[in-house]
C-alpha positions as a Python dict, from the first residue, in 0.01 Angstrom:
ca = {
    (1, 'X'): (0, 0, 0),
    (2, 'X'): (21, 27, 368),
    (3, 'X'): (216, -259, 522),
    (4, 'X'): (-66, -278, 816),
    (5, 'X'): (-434, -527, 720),
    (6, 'X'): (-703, -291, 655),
    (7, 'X'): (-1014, -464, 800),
    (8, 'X'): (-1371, -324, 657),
    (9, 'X'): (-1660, -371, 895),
    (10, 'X'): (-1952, -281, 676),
    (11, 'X'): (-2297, -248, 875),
    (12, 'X'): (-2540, -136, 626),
    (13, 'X'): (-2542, -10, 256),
    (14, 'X'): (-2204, 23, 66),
    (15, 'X'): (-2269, 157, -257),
    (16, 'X'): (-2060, 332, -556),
    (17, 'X'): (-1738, 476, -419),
    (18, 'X'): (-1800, 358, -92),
    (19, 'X'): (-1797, -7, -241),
    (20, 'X'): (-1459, 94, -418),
    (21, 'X'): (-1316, 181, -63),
    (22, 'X'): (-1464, -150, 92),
    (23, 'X'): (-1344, -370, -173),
    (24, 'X'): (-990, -192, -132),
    (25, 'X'): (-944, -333, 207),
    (26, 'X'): (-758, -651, 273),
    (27, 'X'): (-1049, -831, 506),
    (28, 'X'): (-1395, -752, 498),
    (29, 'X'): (-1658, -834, 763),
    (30, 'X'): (-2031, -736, 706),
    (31, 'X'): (-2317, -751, 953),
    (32, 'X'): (-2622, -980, 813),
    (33, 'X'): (-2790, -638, 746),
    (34, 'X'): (-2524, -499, 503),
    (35, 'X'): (-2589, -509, 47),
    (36, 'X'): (-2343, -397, -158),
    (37, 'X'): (-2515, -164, -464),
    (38, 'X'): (-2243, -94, -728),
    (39, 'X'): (-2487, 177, -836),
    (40, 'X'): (-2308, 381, -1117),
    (41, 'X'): (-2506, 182, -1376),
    (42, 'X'): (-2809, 306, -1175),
    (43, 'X'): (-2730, 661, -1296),
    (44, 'X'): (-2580, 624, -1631),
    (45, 'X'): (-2199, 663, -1542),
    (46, 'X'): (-1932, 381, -1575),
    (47, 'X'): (-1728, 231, -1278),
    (48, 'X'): (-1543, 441, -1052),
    (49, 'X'): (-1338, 400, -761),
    (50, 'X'): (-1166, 135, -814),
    (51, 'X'): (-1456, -68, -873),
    (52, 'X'): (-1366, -234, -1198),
    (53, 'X'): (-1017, -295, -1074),
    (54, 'X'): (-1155, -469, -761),
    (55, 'X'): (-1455, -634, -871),
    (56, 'X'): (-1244, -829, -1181),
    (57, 'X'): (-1000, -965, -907),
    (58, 'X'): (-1234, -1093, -654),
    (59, 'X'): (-1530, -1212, -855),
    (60, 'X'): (-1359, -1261, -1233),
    (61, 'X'): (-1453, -1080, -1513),
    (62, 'X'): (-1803, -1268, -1615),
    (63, 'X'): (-1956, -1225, -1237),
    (64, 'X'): (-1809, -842, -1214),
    (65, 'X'): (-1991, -772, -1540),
    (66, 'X'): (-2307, -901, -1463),
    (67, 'X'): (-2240, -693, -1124),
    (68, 'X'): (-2162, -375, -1278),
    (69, 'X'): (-2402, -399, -1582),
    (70, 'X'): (-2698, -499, -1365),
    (71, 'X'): (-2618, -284, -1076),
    (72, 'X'): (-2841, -520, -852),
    (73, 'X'): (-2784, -512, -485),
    (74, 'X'): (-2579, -788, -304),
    (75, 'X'): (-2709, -906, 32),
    (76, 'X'): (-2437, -1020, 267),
    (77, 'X'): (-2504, -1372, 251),
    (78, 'X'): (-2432, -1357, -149),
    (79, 'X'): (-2136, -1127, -45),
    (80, 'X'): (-2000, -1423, 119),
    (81, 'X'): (-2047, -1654, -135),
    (82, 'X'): (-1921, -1430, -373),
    (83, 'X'): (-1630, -1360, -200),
    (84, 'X'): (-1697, -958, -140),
    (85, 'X'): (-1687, -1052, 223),
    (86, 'X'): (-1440, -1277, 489),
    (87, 'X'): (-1734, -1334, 753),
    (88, 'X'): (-2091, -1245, 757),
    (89, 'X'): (-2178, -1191, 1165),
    (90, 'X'): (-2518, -1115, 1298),
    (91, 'X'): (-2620, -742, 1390),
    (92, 'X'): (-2630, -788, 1754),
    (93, 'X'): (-2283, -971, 1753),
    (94, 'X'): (-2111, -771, 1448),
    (95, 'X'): (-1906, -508, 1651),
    (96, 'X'): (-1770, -760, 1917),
    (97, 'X'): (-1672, -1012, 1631),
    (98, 'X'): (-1548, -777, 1452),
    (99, 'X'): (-1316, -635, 1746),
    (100, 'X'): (-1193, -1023, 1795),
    (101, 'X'): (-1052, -1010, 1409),
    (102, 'X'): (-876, -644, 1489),
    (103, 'X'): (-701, -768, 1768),
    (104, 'X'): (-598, -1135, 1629),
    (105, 'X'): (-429, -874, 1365),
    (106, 'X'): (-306, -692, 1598),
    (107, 'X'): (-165, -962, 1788),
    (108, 'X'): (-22, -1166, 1560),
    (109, 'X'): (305, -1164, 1388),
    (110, 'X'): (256, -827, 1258),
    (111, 'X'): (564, -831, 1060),
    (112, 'X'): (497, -1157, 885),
    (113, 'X'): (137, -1015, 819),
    (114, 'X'): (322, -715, 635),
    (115, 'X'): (530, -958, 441),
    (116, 'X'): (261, -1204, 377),
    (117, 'X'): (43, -846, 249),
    (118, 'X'): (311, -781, -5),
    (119, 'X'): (349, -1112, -110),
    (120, 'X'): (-6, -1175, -223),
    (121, 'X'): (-56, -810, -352),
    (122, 'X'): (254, -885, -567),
    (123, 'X'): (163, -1233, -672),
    (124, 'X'): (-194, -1118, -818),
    (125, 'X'): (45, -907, -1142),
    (126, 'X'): (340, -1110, -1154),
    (127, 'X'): (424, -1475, -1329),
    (128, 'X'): (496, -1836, -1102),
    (129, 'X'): (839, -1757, -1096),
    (130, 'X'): (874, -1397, -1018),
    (131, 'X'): (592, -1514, -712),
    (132, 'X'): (858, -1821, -581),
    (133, 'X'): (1160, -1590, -589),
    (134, 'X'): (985, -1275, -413),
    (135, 'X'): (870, -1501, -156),
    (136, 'X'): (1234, -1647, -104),
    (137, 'X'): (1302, -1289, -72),
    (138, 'X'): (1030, -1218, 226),
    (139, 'X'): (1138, -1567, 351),
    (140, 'X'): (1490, -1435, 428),
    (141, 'X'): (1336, -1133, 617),
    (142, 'X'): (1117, -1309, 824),
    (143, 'X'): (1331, -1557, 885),
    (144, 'X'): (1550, -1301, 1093),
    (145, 'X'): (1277, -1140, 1306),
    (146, 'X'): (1219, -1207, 1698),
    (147, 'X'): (874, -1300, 1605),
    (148, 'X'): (946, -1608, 1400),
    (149, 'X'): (1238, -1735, 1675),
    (150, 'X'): (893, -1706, 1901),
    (151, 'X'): (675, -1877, 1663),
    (152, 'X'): (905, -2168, 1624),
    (153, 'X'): (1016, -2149, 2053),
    (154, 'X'): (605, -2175, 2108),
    (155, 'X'): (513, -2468, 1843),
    (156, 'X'): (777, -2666, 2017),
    (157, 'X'): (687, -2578, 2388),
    (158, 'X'): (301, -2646, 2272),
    (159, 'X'): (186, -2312, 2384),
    (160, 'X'): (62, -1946, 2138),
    (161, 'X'): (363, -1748, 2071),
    (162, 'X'): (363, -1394, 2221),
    (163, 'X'): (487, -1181, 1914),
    (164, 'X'): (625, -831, 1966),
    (165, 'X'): (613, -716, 1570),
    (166, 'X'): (1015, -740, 1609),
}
């Protein structure tokens, strides 16, 4: 619920609650080395941690029961086809690619990013029409920041905008 992008960088085994907590972040980047175990199964206990919540949303319900009912581990590359994952980055390149995605965030248009967070955290509960209208809304606010006057100042001078988060 924080307005600020909450980017994972998972380099090794995530597994039960620490899935839940990885799967709770906006972005997730994994090193070629990292699985994904959502182990409760393993152990006789249901979901936890916001596991079922998560897993329904970003794989659908069939794929997140097979994942919770089998409890077999995900390597990254299936992570990424699955969708559990933004990037898959080799181990000897993971931090540094990682650190490029933090500061793009960082960055960028941080106030738009907020907006844009809310927007599609919203969207995922509410109806078409409730989505158009709250995105008018955000439109109106963003509209009125310094960043967007430099976003539109920079597409027309053909060079990156330097945003300021105001």
């Amino acid at each position: 619920r924080m307005d600020k992008p909450v980017l994972a960088a998972i380099n090794g085994v995530t597994a039960g609650a620490g899935l839940g907590l990885a799967l709770a972040c906006d972005l997730r980047a994994a090193s070629e080395k990292a699985t994904f175990h959502e182990a409760f199964i393993k152990v006789g206990l249901a979901p936890d941690s916001g596991t079922s919540f998560w897993l329904t949303r970003i794989l659908g319900l069939a794929k997140a029961m097979e994942v919770v009912m089998l409890g077999e581990p995900i390597d990254a590359t299936v992570a990424l086809h699955l969708g559990l994952v933004n990037w898959v980055f080799p181990e000897g390149k993971f931090e540094g690619e990682v650190e490029k995605i933090a500061e793009r965030l960082a960055s960028g248009p941080t106030k738009a990013i907020a907006l844009s967070k809310r927007a599609l955290n919203r969207a995922i509960v509410v109806d078409l029409d409730s989505a158009l209208e709250y995105e008018t809304y955000l439109q109106e606010i963003a509209g009125k920041s310094k960043d967007h006057v430099e976003g539109v100042k920079a597409f027309f001078e053909k060079r990156q905008p330097k945003f300021t988060g105001e």
